[in-house]
ZALUM-670122 format. One record per residue: residue number from 0; residue in three letters; x negated, y, z of N, C-alpha, C in turn. Coordinates in pm, 1 decimal, padded with zeros to 6 digits, always signed. Atoms other than C-alpha are relative to their C-alpha. Layout:
# residues N
+-----+------+----------+----------+----------+----------+----------+----------+----------+----------+----------+
|  nr | rest |      n.x |      n.y |      n.z |     ca.x |     ca.y |     ca.z |      c.x |      c.y |      c.z |
+-----+------+----------+----------+----------+----------+----------+----------+----------+----------+----------+
| NUM |  Ala |        X |        Y |        Z |        X |        Y |        Z |        X |        Y |        Z |
...
+-----+------+----------+----------+----------+----------+----------+----------+----------+----------+----------+
END
This chain:
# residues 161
+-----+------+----------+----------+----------+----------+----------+----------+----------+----------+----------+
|  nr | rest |      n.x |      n.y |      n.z |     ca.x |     ca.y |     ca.z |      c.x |      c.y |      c.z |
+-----+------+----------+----------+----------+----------+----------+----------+----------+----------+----------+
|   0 |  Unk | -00025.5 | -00044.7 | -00135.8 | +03848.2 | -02697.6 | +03406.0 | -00108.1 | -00054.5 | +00093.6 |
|   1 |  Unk | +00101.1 | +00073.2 | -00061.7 | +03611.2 | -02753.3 | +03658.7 | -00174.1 | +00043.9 | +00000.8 |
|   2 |  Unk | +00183.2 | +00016.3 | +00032.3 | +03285.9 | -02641.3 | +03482.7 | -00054.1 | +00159.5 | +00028.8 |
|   3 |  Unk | +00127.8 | -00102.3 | -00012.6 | +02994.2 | -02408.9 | +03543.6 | +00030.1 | +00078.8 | -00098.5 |
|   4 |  Unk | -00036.6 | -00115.8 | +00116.2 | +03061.7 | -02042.7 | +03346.6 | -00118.6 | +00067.7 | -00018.1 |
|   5 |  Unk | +00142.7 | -00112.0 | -00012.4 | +02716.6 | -01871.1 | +03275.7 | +00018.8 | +00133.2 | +00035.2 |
|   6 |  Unk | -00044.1 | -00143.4 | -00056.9 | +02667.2 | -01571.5 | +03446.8 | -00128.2 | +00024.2 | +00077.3 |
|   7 |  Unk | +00128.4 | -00004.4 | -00079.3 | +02398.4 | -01387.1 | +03666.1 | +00055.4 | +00004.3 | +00167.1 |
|   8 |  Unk | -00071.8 | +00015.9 | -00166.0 | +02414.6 | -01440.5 | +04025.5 | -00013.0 | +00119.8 | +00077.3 |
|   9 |  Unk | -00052.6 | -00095.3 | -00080.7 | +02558.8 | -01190.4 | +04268.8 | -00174.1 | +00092.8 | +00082.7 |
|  10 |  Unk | +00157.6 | -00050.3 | -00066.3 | +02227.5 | -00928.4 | +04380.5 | -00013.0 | -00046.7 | +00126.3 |
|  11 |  Unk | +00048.6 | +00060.0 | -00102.9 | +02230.2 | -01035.1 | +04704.4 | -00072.2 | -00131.7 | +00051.9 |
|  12 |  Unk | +00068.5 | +00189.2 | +00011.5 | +02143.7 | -01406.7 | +04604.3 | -00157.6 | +00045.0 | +00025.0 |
|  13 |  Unk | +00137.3 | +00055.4 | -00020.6 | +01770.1 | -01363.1 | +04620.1 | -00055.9 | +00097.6 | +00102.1 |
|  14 |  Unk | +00032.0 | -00030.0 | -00104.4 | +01801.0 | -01203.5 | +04958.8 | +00023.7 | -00102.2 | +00158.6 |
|  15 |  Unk | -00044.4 | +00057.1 | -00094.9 | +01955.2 | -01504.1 | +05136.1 | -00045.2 | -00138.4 | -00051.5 |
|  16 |  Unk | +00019.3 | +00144.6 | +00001.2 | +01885.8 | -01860.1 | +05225.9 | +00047.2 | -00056.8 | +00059.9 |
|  17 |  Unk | -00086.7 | +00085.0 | -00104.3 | +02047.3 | -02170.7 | +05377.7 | -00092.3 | -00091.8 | +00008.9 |
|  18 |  Unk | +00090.2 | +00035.0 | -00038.3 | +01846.9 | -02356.0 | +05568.7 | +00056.8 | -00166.0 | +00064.6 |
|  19 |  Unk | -00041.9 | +00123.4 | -00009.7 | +01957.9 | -02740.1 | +05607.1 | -00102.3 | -00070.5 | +00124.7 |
|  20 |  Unk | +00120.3 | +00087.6 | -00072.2 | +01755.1 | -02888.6 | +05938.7 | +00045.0 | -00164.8 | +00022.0 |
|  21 |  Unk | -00005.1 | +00129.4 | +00001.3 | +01725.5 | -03272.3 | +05895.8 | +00122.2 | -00060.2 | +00006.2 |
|  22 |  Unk | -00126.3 | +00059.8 | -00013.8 | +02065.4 | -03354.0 | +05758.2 | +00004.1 | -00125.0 | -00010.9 |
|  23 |  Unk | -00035.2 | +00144.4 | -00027.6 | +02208.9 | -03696.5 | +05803.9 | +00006.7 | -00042.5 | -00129.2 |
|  24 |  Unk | -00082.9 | +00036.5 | +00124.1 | +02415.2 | -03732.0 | +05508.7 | -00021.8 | +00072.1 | -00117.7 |
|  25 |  Unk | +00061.2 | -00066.5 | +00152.9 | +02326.7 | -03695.2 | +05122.1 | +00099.7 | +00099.9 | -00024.9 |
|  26 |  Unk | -00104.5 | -00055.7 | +00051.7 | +02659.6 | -03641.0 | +05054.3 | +00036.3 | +00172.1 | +00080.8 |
|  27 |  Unk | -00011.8 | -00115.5 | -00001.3 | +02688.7 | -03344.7 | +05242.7 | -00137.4 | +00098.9 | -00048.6 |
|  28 |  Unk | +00109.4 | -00049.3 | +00087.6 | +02351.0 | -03215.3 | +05102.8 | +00046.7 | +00072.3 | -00174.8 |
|  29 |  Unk | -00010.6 | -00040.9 | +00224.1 | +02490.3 | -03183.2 | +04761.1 | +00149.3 | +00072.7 | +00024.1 |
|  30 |  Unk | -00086.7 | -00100.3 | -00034.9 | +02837.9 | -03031.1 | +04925.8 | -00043.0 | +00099.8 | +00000.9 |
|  31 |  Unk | +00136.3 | -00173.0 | -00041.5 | +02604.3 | -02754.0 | +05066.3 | +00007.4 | +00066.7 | -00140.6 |
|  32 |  Unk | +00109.8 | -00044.4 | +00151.8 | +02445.5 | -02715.6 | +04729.1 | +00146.0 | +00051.7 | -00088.5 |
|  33 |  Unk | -00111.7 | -00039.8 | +00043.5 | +02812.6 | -02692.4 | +04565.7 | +00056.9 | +00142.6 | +00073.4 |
|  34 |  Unk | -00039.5 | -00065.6 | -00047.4 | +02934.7 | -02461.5 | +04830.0 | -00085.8 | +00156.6 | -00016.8 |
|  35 |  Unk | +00098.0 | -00080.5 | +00006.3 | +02647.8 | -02235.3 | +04813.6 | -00021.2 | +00066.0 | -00173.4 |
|  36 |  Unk | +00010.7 | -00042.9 | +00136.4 | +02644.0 | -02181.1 | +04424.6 | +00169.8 | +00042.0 | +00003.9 |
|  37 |  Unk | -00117.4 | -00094.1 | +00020.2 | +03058.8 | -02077.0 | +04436.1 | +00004.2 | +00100.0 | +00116.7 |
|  38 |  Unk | -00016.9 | -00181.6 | -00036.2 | +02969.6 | -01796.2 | +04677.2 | -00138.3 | +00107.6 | -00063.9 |
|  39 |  Unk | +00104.1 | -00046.9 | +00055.8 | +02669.1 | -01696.6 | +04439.8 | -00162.9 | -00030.7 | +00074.0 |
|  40 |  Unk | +00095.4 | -00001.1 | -00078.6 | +02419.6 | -01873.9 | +04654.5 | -00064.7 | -00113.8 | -00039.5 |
|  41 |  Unk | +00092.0 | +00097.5 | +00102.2 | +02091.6 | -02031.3 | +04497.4 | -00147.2 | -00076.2 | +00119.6 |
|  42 |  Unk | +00110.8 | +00028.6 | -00058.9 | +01803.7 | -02077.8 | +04751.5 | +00033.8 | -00093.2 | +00154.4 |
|  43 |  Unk | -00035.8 | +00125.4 | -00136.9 | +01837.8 | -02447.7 | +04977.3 | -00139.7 | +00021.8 | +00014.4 |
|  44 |  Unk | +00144.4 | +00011.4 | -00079.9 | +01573.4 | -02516.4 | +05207.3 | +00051.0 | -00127.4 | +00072.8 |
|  45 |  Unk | -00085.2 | +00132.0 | -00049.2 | +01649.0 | -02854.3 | +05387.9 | -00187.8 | -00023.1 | +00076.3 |
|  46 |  Unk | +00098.0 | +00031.1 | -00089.5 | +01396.1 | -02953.0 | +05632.9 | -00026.1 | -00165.1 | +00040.9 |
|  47 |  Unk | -00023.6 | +00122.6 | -00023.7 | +01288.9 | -03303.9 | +05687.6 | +00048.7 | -00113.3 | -00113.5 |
|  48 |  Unk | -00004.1 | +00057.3 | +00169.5 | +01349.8 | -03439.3 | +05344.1 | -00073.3 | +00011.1 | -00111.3 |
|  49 |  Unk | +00148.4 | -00023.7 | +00083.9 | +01167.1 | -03538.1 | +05069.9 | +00033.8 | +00115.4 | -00134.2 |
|  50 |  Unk | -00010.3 | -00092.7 | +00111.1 | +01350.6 | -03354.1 | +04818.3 | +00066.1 | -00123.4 | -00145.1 |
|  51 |  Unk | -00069.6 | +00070.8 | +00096.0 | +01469.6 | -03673.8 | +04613.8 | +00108.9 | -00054.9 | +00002.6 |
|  52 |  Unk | -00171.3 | +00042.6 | -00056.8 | +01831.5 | -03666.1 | +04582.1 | +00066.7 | -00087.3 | -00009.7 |
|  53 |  Unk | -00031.9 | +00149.6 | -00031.9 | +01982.7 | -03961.1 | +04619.2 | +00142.7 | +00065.5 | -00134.1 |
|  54 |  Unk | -00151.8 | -00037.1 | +00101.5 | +02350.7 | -03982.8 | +04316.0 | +00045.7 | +00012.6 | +00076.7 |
|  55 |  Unk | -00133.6 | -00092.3 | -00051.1 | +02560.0 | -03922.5 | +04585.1 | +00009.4 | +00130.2 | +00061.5 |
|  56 |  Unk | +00039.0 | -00194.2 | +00024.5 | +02403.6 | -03578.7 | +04668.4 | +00025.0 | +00044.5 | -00140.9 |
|  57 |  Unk | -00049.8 | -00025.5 | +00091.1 | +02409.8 | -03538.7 | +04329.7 | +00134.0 | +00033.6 | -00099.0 |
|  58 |  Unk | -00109.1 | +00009.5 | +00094.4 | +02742.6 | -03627.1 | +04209.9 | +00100.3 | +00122.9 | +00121.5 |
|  59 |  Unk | -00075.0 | -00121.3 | -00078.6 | +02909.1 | -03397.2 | +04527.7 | -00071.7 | +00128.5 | -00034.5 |
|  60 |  Unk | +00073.2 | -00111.7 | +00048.0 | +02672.1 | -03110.9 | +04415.8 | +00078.5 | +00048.7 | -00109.5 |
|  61 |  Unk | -00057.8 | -00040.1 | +00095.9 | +02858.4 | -03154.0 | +04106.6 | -00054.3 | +00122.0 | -00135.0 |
|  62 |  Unk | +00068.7 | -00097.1 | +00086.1 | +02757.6 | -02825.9 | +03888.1 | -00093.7 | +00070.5 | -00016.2 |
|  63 |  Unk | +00086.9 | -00066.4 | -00082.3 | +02543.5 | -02730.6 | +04115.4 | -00139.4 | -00038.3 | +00044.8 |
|  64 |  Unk | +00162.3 | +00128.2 | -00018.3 | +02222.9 | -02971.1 | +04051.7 | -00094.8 | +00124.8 | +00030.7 |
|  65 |  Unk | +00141.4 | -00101.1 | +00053.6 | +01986.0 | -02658.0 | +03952.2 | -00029.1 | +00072.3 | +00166.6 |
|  66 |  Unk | +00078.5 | -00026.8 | -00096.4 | +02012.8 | -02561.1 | +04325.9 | -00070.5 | -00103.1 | +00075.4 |
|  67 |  Unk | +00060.0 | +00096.0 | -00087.5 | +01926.7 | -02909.3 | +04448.0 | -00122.9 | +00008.7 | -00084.9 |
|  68 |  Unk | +00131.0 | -00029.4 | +00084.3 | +01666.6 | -02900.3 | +04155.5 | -00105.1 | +00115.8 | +00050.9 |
|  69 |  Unk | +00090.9 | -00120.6 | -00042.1 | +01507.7 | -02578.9 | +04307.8 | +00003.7 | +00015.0 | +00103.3 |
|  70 |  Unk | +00021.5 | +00015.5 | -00188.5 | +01546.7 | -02665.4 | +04679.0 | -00131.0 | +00016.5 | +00023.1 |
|  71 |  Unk | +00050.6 | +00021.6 | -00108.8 | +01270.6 | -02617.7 | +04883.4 | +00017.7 | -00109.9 | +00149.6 |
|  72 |  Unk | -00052.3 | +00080.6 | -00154.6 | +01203.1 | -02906.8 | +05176.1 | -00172.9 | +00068.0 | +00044.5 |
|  73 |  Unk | +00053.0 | -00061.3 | -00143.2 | +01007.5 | -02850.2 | +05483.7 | -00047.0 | -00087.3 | +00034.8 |
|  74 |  Unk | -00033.4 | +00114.6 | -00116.4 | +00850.7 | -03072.3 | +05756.2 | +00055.4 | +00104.6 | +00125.4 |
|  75 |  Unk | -00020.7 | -00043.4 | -00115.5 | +00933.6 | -02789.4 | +05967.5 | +00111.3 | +00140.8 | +00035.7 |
|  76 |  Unk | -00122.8 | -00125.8 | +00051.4 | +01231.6 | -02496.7 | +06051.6 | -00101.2 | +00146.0 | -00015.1 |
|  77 |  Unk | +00134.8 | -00120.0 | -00015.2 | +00914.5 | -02259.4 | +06130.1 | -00045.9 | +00043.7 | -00202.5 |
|  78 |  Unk | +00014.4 | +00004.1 | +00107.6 | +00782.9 | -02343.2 | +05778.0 | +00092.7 | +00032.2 | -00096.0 |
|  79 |  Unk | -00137.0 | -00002.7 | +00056.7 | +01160.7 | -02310.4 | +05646.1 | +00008.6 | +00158.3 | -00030.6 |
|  80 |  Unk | -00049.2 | -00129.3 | -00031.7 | +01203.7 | -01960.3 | +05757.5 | -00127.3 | +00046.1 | -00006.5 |
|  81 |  Unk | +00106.0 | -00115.2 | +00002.4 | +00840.6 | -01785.3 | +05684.5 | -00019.3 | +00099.8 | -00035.7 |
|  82 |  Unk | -00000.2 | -00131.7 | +00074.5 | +00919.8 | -01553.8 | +05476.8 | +00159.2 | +00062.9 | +00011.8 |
|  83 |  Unk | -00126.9 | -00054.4 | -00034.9 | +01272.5 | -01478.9 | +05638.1 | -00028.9 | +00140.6 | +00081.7 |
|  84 |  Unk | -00021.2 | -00080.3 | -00092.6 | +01307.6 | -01128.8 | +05789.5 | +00079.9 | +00003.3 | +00138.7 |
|  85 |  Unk | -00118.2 | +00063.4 | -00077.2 | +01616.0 | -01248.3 | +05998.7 | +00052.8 | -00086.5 | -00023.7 |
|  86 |  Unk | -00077.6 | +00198.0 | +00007.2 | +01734.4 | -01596.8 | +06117.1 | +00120.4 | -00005.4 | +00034.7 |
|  87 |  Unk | -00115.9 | +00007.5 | -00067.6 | +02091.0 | -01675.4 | +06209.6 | +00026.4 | -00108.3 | -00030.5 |
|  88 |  Unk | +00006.1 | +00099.7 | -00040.4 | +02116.2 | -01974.9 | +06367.9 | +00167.2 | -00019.4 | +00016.0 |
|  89 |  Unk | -00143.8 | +00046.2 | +00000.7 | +02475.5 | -02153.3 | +06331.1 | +00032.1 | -00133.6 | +00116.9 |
|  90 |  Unk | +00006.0 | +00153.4 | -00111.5 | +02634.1 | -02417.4 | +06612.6 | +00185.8 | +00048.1 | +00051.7 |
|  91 |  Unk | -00201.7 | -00001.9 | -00024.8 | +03018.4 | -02485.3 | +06677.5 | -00019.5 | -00009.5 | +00210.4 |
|  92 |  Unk | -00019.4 | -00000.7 | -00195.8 | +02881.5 | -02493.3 | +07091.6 | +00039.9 | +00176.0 | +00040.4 |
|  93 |  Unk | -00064.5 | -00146.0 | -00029.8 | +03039.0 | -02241.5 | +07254.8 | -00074.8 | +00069.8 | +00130.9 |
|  94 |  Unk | +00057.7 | -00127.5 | -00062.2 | +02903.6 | -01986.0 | +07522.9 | +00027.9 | -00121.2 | +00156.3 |
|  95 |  Unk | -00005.8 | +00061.8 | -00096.3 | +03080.9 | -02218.2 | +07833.0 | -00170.6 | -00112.9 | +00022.1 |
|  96 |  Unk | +00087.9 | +00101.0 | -00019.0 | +02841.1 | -02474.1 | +08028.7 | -00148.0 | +00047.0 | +00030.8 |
|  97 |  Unk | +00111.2 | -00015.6 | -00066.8 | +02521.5 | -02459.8 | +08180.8 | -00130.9 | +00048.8 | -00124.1 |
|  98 |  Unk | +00154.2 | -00044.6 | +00170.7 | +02276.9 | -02469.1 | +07826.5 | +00044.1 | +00089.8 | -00086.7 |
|  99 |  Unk | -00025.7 | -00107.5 | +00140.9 | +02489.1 | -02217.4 | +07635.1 | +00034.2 | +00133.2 | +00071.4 |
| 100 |  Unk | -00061.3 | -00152.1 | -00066.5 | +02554.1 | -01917.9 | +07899.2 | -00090.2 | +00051.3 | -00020.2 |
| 101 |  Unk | +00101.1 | -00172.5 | +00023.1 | +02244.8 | -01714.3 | +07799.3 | +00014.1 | +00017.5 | -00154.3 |
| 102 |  Unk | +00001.7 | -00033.1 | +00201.0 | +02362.9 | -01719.3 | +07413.1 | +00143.0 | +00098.0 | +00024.9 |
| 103 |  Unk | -00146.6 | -00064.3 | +00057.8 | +02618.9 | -01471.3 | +07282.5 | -00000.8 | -00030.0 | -00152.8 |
| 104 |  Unk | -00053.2 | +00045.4 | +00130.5 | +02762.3 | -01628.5 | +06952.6 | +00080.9 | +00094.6 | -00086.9 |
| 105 |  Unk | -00070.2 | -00117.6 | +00113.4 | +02867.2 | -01351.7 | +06654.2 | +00105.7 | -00078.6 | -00079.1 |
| 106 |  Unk | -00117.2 | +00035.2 | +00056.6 | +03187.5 | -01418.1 | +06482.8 | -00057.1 | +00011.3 | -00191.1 |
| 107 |  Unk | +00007.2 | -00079.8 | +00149.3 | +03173.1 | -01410.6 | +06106.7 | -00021.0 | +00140.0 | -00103.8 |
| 108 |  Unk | -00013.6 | -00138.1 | -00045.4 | +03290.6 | -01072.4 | +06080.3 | -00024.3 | +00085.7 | +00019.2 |
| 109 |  Unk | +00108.5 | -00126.6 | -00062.3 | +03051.0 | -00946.6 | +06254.0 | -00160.9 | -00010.2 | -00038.7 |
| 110 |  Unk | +00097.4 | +00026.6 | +00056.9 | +02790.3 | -01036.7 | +06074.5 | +00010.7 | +00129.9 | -00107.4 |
| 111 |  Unk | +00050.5 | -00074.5 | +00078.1 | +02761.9 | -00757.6 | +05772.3 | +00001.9 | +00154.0 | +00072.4 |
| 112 |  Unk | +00089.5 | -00106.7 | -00064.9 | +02741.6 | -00472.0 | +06025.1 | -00106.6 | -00026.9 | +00053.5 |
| 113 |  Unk | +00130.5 | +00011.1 | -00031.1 | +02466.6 | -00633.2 | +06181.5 | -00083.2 | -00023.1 | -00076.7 |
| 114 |  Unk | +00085.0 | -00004.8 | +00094.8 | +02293.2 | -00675.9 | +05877.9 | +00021.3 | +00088.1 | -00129.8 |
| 115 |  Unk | +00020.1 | -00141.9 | +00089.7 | +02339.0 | -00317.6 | +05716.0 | -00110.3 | +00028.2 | +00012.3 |
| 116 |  Unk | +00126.2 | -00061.7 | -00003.0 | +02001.9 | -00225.5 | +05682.6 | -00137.2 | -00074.1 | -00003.0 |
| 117 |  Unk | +00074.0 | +00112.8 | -00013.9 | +01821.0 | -00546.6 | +05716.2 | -00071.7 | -00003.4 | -00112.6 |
| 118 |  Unk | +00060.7 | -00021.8 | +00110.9 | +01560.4 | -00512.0 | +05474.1 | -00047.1 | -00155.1 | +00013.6 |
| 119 |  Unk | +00071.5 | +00138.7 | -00025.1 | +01385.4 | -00893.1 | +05356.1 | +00093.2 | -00063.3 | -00006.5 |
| 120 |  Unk | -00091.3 | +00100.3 | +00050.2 | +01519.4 | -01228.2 | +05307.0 | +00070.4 | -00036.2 | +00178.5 |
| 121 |  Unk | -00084.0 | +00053.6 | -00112.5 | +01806.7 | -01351.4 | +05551.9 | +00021.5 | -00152.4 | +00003.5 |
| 122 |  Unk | -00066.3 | +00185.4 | -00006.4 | +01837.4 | -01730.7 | +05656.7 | +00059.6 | -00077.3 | +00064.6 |
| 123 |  Unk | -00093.4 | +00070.4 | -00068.4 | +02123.4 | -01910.0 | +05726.3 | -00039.8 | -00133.9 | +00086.5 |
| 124 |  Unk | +00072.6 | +00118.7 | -00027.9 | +01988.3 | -02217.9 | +05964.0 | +00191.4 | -00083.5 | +00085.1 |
| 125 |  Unk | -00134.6 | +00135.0 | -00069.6 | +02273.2 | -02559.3 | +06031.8 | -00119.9 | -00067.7 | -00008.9 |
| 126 |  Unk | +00110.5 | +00100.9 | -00051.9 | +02141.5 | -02819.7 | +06194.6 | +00073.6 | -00127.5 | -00056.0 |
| 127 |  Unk | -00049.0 | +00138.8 | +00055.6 | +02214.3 | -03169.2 | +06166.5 | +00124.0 | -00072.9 | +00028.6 |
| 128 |  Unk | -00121.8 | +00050.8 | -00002.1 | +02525.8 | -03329.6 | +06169.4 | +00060.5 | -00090.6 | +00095.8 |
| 129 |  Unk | -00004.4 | +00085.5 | -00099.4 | +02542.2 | -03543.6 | +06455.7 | -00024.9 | +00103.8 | +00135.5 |
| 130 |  Unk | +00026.9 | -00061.6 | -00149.6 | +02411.4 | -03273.2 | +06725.2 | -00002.1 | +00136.6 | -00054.3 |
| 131 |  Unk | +00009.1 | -00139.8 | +00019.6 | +02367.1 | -02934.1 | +06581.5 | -00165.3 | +00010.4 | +00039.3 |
| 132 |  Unk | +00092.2 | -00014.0 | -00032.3 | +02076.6 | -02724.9 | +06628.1 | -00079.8 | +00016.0 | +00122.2 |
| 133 |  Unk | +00064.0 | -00015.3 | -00136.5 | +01862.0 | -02769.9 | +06934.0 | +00003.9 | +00098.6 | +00069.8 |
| 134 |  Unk | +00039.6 | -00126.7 | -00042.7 | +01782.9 | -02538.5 | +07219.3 | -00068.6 | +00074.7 | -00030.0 |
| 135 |  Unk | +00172.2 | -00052.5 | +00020.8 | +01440.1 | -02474.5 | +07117.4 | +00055.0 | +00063.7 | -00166.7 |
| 136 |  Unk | -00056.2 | -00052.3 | +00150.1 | +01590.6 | -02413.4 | +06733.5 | +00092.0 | +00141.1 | -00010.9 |
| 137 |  Unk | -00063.2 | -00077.6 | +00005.2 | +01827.8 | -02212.0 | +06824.7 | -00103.5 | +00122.1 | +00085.0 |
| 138 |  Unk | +00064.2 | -00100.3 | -00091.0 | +01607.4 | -01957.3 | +07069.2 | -00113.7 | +00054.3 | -00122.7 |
| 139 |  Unk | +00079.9 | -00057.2 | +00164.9 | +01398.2 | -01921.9 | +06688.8 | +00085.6 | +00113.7 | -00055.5 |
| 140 |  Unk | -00049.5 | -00131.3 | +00125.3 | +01679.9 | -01690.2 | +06523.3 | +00032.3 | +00091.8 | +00109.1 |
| 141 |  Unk | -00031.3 | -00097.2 | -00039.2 | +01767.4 | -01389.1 | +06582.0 | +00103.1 | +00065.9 | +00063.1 |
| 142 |  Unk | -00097.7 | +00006.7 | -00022.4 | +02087.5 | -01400.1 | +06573.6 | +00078.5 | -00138.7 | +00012.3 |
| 143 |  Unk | -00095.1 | +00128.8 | +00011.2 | +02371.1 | -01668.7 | +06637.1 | +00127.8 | +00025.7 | -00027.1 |
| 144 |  Unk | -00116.6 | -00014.6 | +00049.8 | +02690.6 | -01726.6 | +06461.7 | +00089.5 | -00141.9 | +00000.7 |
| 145 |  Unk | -00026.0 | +00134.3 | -00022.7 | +02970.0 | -01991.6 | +06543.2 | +00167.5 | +00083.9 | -00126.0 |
| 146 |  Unk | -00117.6 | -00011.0 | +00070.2 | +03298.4 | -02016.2 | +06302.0 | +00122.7 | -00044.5 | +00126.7 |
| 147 |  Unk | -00150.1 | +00044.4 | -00055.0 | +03626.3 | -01999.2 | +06485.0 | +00066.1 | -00098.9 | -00002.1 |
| 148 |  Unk | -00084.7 | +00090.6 | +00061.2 | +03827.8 | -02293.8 | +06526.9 | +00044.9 | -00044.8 | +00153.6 |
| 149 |  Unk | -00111.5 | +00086.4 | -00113.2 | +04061.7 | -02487.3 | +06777.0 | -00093.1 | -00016.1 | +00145.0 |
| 150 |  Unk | +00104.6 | +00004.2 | -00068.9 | +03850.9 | -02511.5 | +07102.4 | +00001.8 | -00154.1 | +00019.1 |
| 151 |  Unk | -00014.0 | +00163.1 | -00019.1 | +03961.9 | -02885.4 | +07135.4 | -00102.1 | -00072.6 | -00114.4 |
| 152 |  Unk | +00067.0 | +00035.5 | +00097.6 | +03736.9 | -02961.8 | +06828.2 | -00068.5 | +00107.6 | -00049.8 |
| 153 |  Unk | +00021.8 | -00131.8 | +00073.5 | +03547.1 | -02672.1 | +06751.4 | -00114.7 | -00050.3 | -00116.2 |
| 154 |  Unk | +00137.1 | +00050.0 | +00082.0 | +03224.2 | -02884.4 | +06518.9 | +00018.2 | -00006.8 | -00109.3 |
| 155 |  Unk | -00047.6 | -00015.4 | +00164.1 | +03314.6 | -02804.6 | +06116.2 | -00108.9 | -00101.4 | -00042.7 |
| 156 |  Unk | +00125.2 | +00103.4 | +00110.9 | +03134.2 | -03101.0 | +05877.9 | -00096.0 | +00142.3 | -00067.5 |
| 157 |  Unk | +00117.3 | -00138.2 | -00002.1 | +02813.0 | -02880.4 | +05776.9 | +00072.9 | +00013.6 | -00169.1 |
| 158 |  Unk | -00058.1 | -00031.5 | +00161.9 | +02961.4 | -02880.5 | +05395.8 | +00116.1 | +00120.5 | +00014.6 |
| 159 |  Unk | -00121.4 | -00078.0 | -00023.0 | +03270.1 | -02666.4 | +05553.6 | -00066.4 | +00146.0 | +00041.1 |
| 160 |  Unk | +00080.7 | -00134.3 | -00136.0 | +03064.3 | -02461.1 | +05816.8 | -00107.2 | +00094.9 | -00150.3 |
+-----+------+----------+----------+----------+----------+----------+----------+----------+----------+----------+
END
């Protein structure tokens, strides 16, 4: 119970990427990497890291080494996303407040009509775990997407989000 089943990954896998900018924590690094291989998803990018995973990335990765093994790191989100057709920038801030009223934030949902037709690779960008992704980071994608949740706490650990 538990283990990796061989199989080929879902066609859409080598149209999408998740894009990790300068996470804090290993351990969620190797969540990611878990989370991302049980929805058929192979291509990390992590920005700001060297790329040597520490065992406790590892051991939360769990089955899922071969994507930390085939990560891509970055020094930069520019460099991250070069060969992305479309960015969609993720952040639990919401639309209220002076720095977030010129964003409109897409629901989940609403994400695969806006990317019917989207030819090229798509990349998911979370930021770092302590602040999310910047202004300047976020005004890079194309799109923006926040997950629903309680407004009293709306910030998901990036392993969830």
């Amino acid at each position: 119970m538990g283990d990796r089943r061989e199989g080929v990954l879902p066609s859409f896998s080598d149209r999408l990427c998740i894009v990790l900018v300068e996470p804090e924590h290993d351990g969620n690094i190797g969540a990611v990497a878990r989370s991302m291989l049980n929805f058929g998803i192979s291509d990390l990018r992590v920005v700001g890291r060297s790329g040597q995973w520490s065992d406790e990335a590892r051991k939360r990765a769990k089955n899922a080494q071969e994507v930390l093994d085939q990560s891509k790191t970055t020094v930069s989100l520019e460099d991250a996303v070069d060969d992305c057709s479309l960015i969609i920038g993720t952040s639990g801030k919401r639309e209220d407040g002076g720095k977030t009223s010129m964003r409109h934030f897409l629901l989940p949902d609403e994400l695969p009509e806006r990317l019917s037709g989207v030819g090229g690779r798509v990349g998911i960008v979370f930021g770092p775990e302590g602040k999310g992704l910047m202004n300047e980071q976020l005004a890079m994608c194309d799109l923006l997407v926040t997950i629903p949740t309680w407004e009293g706490y709306p910030i998901l650990n990036l392993s969830h989000a």
